[in-house]
C-alpha positions as CSV (number, residue, x, y, z in Angstrom):
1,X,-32.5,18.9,27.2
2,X,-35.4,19.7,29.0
3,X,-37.2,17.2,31.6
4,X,-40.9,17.4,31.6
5,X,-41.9,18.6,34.9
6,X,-45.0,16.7,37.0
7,X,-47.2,18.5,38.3
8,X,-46.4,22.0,36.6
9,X,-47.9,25.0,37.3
10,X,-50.3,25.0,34.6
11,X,-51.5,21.2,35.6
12,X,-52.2,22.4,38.8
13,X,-53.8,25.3,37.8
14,X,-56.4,23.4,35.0
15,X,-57.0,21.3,38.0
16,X,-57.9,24.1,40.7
17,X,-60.1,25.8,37.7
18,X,-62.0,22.6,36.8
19,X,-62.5,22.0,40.8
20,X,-64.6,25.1,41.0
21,X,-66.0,25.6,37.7
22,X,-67.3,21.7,37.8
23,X,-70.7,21.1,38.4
24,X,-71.1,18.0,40.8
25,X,-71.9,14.8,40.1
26,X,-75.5,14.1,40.7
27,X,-77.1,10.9,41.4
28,X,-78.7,9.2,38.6
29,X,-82.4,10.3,38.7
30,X,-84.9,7.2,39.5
31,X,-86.1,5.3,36.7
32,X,-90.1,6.0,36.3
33,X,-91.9,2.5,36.2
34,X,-95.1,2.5,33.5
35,X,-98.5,2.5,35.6
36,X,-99.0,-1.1,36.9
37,X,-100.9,-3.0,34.4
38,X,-99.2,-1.1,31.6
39,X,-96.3,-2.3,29.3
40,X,-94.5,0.0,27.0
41,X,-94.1,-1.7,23.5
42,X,-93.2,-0.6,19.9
43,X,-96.4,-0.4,17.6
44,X,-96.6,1.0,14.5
45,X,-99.6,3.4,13.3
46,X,-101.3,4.8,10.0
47,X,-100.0,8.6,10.2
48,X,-103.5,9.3,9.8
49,X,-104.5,7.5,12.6
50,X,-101.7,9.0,14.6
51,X,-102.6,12.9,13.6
52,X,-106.0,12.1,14.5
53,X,-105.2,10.8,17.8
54,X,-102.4,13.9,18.3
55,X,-104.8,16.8,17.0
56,X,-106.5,16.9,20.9
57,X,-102.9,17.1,22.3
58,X,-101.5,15.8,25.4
59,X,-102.9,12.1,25.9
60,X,-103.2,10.6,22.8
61,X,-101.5,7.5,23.9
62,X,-104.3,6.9,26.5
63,X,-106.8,8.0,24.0
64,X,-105.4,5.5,21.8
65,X,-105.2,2.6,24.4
66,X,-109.2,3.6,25.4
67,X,-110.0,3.3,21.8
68,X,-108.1,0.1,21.5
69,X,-109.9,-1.6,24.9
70,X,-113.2,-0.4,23.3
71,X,-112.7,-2.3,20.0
72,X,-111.5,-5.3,22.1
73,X,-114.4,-5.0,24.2
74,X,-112.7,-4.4,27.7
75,X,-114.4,-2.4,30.9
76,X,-113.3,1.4,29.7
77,X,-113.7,2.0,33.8
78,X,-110.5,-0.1,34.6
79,X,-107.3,1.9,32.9
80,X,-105.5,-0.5,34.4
């Protein structure tokens, strides 16, 4: 009967292959905090009103949050 060998050639060579071929580990990017004043929540939309806001592009959420502090009446100058 065969004993298993440790370490066998082939182990060794997986683990000299995966030691080049590996791409390192990287740091974990930093986490983007919302603009001050801002906080991210769930809301949900009319698809109409969401196509409508979408059809310009980029920046329909800010188009949506200057709409919304225009119906509530809030300064349009502070995005804050």
């Amino acid at each position: 009967m065969r004993t298993p060998r440790r370490g066998s050639a082939f182990d060794q060579a997986e683990a000299a292959f995966k030691a080049v071929t590996s791409k390192p580990v990287e740091a974990a990017p930093k986490t983007i905090a919302p603009p001050s004043g801002k906080e991210m929540v769930t809301l949900r939309l009319d698809r109409a009103v969401l196509e409508h806001f979408q059809e310009d592009g980029p920046g329909w959420q800010d188009r949506i949050n200057a709409a919304l502090r225009q119906s509530a009446g809030l300064d349009s100058a502070d995005n804050g």
